[in-house]
MMTF fields as JSON, N, C-alpha, C and O atoms, coordinates in Angstrom:
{
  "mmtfVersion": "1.0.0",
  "mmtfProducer": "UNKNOWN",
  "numBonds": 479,
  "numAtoms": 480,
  "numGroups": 120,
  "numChains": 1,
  "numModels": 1,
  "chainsPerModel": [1],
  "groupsPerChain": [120],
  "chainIdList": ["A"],
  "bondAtomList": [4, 2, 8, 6, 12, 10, 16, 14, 20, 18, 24, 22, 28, 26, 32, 30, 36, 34, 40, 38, 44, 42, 48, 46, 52, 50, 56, 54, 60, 58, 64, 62, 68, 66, 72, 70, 76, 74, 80, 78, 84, 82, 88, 86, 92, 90, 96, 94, 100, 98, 104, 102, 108, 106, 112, 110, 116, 114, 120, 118, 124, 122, 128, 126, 132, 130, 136, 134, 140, 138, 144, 142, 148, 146, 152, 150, 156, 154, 160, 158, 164, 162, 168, 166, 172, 170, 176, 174, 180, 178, 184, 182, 188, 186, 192, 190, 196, 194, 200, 198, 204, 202, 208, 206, 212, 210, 216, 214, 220, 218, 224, 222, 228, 226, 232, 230, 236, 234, 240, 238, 244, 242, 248, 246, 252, 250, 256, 254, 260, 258, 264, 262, 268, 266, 272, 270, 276, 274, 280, 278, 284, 282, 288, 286, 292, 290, 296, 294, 300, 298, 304, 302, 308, 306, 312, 310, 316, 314, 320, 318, 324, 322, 328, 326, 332, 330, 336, 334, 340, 338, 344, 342, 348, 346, 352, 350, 356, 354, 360, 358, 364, 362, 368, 366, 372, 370, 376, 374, 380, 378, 384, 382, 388, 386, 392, 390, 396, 394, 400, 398, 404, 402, 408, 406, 412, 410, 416, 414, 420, 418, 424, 422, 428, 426, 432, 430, 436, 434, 440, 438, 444, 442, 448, 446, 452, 450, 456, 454, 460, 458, 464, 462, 468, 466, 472, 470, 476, 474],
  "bondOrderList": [1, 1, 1, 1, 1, 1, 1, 1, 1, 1, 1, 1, 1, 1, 1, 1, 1, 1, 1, 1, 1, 1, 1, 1, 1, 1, 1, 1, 1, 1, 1, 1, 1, 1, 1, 1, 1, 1, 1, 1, 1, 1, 1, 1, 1, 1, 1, 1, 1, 1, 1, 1, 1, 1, 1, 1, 1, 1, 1, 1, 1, 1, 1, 1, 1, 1, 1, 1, 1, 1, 1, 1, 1, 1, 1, 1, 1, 1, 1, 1, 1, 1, 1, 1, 1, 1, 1, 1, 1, 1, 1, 1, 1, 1, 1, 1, 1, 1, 1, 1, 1, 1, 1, 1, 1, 1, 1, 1, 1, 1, 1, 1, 1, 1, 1, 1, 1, 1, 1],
  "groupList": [{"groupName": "UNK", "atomNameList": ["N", "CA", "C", "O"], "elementList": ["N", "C", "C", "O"], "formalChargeList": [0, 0, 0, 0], "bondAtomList": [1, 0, 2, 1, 3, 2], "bondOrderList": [1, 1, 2], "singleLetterCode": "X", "chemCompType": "L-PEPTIDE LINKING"}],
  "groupTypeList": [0, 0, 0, 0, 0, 0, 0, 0, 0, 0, 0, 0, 0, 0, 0, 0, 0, 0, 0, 0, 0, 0, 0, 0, 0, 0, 0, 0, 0, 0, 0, 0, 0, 0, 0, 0, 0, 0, 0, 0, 0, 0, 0, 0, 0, 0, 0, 0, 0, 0, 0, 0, 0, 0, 0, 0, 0, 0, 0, 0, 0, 0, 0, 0, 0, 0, 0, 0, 0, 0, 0, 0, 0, 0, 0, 0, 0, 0, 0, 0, 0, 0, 0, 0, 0, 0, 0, 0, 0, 0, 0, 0, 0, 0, 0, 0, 0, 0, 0, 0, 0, 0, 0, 0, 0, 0, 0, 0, 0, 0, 0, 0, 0, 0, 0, 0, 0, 0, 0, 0],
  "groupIdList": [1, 2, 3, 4, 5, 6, 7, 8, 9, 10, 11, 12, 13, 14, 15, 16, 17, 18, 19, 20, 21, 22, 23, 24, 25, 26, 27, 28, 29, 30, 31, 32, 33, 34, 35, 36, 37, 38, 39, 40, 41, 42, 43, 44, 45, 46, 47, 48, 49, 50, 51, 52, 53, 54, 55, 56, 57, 58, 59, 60, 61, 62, 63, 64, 65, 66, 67, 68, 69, 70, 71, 72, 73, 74, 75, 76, 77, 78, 79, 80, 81, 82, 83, 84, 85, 86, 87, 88, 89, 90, 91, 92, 93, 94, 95, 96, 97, 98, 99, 100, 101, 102, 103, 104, 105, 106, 107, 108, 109, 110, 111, 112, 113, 114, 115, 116, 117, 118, 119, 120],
  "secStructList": [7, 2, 2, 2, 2, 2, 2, 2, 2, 6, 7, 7, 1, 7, 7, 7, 6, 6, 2, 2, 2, 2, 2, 2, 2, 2, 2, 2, 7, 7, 7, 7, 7, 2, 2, 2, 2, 6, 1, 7, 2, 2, 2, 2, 2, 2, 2, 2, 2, 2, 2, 2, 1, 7, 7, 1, 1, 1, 1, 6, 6, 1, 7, 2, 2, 2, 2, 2, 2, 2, 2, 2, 2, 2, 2, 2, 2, 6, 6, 6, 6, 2, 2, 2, 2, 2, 2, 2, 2, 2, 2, 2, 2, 2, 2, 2, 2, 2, 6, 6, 6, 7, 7, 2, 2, 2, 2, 1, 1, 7, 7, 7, 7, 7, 7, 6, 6, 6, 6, 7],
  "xCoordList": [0.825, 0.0, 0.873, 0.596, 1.865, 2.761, 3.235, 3.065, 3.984, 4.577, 3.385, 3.596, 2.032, 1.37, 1.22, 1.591, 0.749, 0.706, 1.911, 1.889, 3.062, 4.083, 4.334, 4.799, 4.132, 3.996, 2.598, 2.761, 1.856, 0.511, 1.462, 1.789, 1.717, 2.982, 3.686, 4.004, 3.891, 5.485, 4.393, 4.964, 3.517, 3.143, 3.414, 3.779, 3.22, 3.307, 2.569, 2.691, 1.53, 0.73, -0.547, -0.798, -1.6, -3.207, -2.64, -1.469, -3.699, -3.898, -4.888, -5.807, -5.222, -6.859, -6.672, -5.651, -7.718, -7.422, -6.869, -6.188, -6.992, -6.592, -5.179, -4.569, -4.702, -2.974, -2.768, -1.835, -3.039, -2.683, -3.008, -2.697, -3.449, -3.61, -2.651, -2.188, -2.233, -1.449, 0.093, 0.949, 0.444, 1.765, 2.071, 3.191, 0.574, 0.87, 1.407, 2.591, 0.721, 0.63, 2.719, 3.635, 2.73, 4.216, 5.619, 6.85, 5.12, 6.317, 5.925, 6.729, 4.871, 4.734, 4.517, 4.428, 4.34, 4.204, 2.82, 2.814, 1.678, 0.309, -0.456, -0.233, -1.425, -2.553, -3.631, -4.322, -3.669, -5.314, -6.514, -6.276, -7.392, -8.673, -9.158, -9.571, -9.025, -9.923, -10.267, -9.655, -11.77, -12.503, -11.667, -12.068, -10.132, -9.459, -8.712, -8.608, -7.936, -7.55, -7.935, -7.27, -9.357, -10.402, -11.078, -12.023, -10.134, -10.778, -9.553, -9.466, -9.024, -7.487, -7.822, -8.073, -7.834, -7.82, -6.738, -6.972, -5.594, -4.809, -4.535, -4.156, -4.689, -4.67, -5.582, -5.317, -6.561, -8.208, -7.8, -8.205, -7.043, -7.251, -6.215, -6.358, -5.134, -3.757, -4.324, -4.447, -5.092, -5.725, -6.72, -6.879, -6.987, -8.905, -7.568, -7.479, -6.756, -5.834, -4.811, -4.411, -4.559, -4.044, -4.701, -4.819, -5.544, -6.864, -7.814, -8.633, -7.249, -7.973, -6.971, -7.122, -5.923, -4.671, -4.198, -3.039, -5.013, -3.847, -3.096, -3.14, -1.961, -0.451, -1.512, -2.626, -0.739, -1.254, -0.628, 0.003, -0.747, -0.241, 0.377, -0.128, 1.023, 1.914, 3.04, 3.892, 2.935, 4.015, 5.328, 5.927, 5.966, 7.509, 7.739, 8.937, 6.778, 7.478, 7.011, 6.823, 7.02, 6.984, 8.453, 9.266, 8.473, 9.851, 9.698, 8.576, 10.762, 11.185, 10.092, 9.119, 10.359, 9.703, 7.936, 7.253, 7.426, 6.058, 6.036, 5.656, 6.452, 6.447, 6.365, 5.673, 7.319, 7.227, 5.914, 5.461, 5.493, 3.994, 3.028, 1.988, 3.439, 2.212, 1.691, 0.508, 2.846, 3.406, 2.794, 2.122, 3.345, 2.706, 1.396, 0.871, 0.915, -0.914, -1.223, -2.392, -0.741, -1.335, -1.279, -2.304, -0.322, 0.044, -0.848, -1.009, -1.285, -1.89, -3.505, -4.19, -3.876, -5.61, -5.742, -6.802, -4.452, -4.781, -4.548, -4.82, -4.055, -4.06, -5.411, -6.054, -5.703, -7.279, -8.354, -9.534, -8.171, -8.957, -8.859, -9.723, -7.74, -7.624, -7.724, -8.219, -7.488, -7.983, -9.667, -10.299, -10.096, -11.775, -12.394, -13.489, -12.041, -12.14, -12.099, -13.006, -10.794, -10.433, -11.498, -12.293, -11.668, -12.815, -14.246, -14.551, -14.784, -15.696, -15.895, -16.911, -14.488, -14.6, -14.995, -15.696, -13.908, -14.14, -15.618, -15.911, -15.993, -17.354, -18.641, -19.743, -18.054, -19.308, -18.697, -19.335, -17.154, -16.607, -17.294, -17.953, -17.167, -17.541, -19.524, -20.01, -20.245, -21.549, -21.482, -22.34, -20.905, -21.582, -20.788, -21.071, -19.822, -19.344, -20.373, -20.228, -21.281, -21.691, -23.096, -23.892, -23.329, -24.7, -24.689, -25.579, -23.116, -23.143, -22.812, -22.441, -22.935, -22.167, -20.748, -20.27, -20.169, -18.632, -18.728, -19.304, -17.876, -17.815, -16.561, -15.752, -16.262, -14.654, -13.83, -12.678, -14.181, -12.799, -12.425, -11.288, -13.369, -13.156, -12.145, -11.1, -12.905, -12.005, -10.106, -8.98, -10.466, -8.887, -8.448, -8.297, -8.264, -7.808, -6.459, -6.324, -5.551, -4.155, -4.372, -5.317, -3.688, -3.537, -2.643, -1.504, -3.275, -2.471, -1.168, -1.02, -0.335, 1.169, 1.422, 0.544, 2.39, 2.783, 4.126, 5.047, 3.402, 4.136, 5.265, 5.381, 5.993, 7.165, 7.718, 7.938, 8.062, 8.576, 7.642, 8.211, 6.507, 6.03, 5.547, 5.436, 5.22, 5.071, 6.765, 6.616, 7.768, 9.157, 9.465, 10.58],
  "yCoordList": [-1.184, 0.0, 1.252, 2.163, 1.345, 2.211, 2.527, 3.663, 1.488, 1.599, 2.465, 3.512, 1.624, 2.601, 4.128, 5.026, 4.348, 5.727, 6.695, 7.924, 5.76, 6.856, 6.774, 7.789, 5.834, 5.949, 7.275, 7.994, 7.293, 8.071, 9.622, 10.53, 9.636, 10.757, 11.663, 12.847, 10.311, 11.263, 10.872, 11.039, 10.586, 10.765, 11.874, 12.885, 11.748, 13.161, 13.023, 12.124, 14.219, 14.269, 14.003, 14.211, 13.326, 12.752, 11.872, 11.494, 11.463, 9.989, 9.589, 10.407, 8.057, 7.613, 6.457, 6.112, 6.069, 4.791, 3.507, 2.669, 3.247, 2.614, 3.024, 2.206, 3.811, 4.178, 3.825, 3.028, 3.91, 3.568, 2.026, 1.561, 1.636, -0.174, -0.832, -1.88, -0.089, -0.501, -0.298, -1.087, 1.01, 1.148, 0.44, 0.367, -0.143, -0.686, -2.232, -2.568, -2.744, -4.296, -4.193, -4.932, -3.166, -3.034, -2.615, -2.606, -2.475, -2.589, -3.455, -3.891, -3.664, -4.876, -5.791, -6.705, -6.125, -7.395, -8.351, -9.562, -7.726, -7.925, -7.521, -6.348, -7.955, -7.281, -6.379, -7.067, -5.478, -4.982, -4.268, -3.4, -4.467, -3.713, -2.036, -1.649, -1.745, -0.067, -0.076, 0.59, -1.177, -1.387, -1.89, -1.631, -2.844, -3.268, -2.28, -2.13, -1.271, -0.639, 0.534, 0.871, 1.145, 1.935, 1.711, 2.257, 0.536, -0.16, 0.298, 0.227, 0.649, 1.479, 2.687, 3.51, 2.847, 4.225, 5.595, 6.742, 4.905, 5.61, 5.739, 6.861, 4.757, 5.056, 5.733, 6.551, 5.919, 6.648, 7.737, 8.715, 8.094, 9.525, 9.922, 10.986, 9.417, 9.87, 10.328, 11.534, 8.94, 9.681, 11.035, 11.698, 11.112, 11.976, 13.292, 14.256, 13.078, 14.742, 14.969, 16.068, 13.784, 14.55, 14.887, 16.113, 14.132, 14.923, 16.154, 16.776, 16.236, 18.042, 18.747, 19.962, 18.321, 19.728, 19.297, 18.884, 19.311, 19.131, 19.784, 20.901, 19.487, 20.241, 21.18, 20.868, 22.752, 23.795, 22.907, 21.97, 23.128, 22.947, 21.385, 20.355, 21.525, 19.968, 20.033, 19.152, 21.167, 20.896, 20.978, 21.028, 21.003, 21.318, 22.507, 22.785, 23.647, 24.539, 25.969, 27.184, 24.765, 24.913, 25.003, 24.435, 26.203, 26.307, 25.116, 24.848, 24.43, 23.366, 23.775, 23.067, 25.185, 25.587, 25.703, 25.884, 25.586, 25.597, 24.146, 23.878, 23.134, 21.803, 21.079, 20.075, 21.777, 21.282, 21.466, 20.774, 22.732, 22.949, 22.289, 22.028, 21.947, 21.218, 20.081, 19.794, 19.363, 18.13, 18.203, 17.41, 19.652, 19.263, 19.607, 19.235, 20.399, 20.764, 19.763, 19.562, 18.866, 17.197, 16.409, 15.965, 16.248, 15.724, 16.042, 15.29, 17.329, 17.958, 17.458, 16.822, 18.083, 16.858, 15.52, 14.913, 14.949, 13.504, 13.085, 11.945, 14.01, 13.402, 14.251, 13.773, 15.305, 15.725, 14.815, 15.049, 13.993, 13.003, 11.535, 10.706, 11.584, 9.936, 10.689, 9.898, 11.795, 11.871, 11.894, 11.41, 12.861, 12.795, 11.479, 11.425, 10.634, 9.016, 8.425, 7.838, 8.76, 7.943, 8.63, 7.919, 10.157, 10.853, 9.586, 8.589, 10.081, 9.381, 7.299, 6.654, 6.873, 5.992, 5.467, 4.535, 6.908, 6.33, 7.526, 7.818, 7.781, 7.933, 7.222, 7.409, 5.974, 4.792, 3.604, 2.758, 3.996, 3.212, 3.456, 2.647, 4.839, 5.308, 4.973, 4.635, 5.285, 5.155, 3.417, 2.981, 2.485, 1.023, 0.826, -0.276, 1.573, 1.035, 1.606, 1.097, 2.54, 3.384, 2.672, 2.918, 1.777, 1.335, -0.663, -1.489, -0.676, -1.639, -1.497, -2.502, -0.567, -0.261, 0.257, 0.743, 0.179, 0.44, 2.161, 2.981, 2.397, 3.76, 3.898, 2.971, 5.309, 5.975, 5.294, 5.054, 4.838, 4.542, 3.45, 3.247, 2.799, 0.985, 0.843, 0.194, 1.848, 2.163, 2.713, 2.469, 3.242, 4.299, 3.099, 3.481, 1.743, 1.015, 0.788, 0.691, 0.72, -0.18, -1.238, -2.01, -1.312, -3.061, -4.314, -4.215, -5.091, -6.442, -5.901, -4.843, -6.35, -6.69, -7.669, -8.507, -7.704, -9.201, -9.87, -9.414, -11.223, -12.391, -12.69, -13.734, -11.832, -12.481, -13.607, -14.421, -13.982, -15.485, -16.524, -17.554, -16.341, -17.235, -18.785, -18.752, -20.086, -20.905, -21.809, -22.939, -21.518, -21.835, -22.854, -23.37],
  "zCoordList": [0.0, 0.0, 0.0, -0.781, 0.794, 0.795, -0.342, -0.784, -1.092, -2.514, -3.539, -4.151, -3.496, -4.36, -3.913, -4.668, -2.855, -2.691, -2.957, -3.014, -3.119, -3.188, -4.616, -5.136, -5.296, -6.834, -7.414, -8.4, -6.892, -7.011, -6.361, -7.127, -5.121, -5.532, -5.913, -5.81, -6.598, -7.271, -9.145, -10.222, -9.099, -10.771, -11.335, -10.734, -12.791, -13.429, -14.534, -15.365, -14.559, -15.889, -15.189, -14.002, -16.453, -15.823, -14.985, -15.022, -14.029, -13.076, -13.344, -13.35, -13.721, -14.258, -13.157, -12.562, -13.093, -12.099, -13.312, -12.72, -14.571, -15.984, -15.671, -14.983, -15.927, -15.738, -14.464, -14.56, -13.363, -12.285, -11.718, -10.622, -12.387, -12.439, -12.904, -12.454, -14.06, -15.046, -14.664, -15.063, -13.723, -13.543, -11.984, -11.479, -11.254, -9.837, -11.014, -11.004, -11.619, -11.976, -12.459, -12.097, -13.211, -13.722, -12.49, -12.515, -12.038, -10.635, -9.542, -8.719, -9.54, -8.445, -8.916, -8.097, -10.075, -11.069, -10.36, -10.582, -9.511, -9.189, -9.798, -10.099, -10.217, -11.284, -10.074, -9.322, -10.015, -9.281, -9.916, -10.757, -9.69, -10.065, -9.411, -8.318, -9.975, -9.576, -8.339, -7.504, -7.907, -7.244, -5.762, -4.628, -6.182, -4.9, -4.386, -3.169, -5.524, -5.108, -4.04, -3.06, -4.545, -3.806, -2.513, -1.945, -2.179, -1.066, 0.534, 1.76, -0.409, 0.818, 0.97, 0.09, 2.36, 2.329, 1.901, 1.522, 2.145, 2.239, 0.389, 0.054, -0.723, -2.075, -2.154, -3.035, -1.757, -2.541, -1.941, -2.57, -0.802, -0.495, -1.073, -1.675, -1.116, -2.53, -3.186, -3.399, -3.948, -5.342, -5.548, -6.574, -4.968, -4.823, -4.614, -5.375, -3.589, -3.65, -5.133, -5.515, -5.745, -6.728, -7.289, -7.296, -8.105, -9.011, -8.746, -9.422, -7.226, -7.072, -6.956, -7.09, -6.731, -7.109, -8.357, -8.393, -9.622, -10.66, -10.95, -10.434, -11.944, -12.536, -13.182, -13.602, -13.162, -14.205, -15.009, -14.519, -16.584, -17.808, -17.677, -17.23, -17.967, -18.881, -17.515, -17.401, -16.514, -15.511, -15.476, -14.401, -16.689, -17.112, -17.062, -17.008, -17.057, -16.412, -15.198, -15.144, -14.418, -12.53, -12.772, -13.501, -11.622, -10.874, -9.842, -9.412, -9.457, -8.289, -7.37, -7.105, -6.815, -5.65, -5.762, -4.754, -6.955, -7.429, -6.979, -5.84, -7.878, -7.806, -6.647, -6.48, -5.594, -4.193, -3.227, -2.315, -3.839, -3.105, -3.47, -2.866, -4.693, -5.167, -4.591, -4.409, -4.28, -3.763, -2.374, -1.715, -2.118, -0.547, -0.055, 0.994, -0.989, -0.979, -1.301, -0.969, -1.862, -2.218, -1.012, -0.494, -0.624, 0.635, 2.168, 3.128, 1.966, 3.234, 3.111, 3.913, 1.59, 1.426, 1.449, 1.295, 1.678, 1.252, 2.751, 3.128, 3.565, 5.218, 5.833, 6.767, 5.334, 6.198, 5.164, 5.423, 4.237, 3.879, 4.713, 4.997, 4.913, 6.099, 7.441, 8.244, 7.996, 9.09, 9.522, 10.461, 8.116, 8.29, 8.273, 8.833, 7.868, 7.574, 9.15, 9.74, 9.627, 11.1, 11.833, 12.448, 11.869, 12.982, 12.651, 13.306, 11.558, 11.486, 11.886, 12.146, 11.76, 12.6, 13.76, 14.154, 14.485, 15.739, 16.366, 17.525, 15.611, 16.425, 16.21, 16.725, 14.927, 14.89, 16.209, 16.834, 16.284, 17.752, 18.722, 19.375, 18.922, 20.188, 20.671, 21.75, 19.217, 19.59, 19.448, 20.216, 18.874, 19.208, 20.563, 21.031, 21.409, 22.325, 23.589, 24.7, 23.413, 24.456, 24.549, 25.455, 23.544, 23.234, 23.863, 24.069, 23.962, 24.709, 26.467, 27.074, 26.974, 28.443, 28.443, 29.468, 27.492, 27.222, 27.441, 26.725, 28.81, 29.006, 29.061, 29.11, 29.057, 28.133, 29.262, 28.899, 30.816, 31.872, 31.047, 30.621, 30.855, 30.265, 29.187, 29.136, 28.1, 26.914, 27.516, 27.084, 28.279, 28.24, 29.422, 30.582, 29.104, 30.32, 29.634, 28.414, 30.466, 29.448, 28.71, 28.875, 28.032, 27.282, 28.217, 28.673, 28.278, 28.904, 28.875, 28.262, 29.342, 29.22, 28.233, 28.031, 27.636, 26.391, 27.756, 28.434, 27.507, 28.186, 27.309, 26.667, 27.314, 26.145, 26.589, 25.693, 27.825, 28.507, 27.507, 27.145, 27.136, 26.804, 27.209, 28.434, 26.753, 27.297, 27.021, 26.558, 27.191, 26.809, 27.595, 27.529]
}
């Protein structure tokens, strides 16, 4: 997942989800579908931010320092898109946990300890 998003990236030019099937299957030598791919959050929100900040023109001629913003106005929608994603998570968490007795002390309890000794 990582690899694609950073291929999505660093693209240059259009992004179709057809080109981007096509250049995941060619470096990862995996075939995927549109539909599997769209199923990550973290690719769909890549994607959805490049296609709303597109390149002015053909992009060759951005100064570096244009290019870098671009990059990173891409970068900044595509994390308030996985963060709006996680909010809305955890408040279908929070309401099926409140609907079972699960109140916030319960929730905010530590986690076990890990028995690393194991059964050895």
């Amino acid at each position: 997942m990582e690899r694609i998003t950073a291929m999505i990236r660093a693209w240059e030019g259009r992004l179709t989800w057809d080109a981007l099937c096509e250049a995941v299957e060619r470096e990862t030598k995996a075939g995927y579908t549109r539909q599997a791919l769209n199923r990550y959050v973290e690719i769909k929100a890549a994607y959805s931010a490049y296609n709303d900040n597109p390149t002015p023109g053909d992009g060759k001629h951005l100064s570096a320092s244009s290019r870098k913003i671009l990059k990173l106005e891409r970068r900044v929608a595509e994390l308030e898109a996985v963060r709006s994603l996680l909010l809305e998570k955890f408040a279908r968490w929070a309401f099926n946990a409140s609907t079972r007795g699960l109140d916030e002390d319960f929730l905010d309890r530590p986690l076990s300890p890990i028995n690393r000794a194991g059964n050895r």
